[in-house]
C-alpha positions as CSV (number, residue, x, y, z in Angstrom):
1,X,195.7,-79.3,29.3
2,X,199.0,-78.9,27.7
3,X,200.7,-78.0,30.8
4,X,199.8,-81.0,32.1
5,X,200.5,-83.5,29.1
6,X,197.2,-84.0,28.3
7,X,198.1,-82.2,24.9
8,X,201.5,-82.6,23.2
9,X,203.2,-82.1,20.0
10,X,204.5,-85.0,18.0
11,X,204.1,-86.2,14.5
12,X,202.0,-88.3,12.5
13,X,202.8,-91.0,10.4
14,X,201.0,-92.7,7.7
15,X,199.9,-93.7,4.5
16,X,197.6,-90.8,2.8
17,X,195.6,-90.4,-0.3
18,X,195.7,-87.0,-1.9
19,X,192.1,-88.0,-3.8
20,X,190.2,-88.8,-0.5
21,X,192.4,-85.9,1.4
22,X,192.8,-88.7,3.8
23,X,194.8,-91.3,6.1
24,X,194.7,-94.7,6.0
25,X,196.9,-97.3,8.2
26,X,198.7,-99.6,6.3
27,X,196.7,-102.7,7.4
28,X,194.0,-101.3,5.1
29,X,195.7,-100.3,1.9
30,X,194.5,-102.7,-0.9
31,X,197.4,-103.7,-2.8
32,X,199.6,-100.6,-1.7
33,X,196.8,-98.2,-2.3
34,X,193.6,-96.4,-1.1
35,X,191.0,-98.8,0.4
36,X,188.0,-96.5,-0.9
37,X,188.8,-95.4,-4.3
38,X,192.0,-97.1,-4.9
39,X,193.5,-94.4,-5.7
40,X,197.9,-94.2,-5.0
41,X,199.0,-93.7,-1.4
42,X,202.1,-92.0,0.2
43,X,203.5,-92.5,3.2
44,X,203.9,-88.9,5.1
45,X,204.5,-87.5,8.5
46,X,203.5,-84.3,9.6
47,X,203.4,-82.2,12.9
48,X,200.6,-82.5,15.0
49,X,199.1,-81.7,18.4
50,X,198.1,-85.0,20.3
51,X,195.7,-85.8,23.0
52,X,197.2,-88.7,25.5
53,X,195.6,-91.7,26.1
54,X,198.1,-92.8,27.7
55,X,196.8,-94.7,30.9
56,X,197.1,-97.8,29.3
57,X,193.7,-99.9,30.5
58,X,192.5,-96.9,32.3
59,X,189.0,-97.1,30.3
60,X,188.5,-100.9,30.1
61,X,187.4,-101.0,34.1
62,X,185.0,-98.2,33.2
63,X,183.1,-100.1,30.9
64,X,181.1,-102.4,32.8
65,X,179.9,-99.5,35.2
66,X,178.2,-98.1,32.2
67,X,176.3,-100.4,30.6
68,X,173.5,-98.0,28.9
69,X,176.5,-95.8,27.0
70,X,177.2,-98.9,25.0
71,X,174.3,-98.5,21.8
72,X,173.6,-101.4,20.5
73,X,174.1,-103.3,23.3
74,X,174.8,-106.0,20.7
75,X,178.6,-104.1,20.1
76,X,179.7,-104.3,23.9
77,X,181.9,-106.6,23.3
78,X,183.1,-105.2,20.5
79,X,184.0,-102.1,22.2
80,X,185.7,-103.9,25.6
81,X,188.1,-106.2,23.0
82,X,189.1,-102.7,20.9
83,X,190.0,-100.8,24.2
84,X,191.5,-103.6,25.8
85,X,193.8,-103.6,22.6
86,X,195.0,-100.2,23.7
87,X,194.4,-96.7,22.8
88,X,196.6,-94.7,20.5
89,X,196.7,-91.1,21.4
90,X,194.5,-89.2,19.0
91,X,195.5,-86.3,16.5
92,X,193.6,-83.1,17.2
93,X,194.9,-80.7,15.1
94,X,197.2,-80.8,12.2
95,X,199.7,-78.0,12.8
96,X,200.5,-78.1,8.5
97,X,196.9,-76.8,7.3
98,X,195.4,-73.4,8.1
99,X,191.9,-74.7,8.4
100,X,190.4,-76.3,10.9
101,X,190.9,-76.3,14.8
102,X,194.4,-74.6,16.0
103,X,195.7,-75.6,18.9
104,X,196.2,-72.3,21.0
105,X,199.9,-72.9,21.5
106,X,200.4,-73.8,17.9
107,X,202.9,-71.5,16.1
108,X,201.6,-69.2,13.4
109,X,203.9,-70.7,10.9
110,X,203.0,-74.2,9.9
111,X,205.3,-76.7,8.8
112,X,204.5,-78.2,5.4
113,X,204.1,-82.0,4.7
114,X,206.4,-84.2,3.6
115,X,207.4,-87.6,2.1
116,X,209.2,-89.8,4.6
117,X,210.3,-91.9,1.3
């Protein structure tokens, strides 16, 4: 997979709260801070293996050929409009914590967080 692209290392960005041990974008911070408890946000990037989606529309001609995946049937739309939006390529393993998936090519020193403030 990664000799082919499929898997890649980059970084992610974005804002996180340290209370809910989790990322948020920032279209759904309340008021600069975390959307569930409210608690402070920072913005940090981190190392991090990737999976590509990076055929953009590749998936949106899929969809109609598979009409019984989509449950409820009620959200198809819903899905089609978020795909044809595009696909970001998705983080599958943070290369700064120990726990967790590692990637097999993932060195066995990890990189620590940081602020990009």
């Amino acid at each position: 997979m990664q000799a082919r692209g499929d898997v890649y290392q980059g970084s992610y960005e974005g804002w996180y709260c340290a209370g809910c041990e989790a990322f948020f974008p920032e279209t759904q911070l309340v008021d600069g801070r975390c959307p569930d408890q409210g608690h402070p946000v920072e913005l940090l990037r981190e190392a991090s293996y990737f999976f590509g989606c990076r055929v953009p529309g590749a998936a949106a001609p899929l969809l109609p050929r598979a009409p019984r995946v989509h449950r409820p049937a009620s959200r198809y739309n819903e899905v089609v409009r978020f795909v044809e939006m595009g696909l970001k390529d998705l983080s599958v393993s943070r290369v700064s914590l120990k726990w967790g998936i590692p990637w097999p090519a993932m060195p066995t020193t990890s990189s620590t967080s940081g602020s990009t403030r």
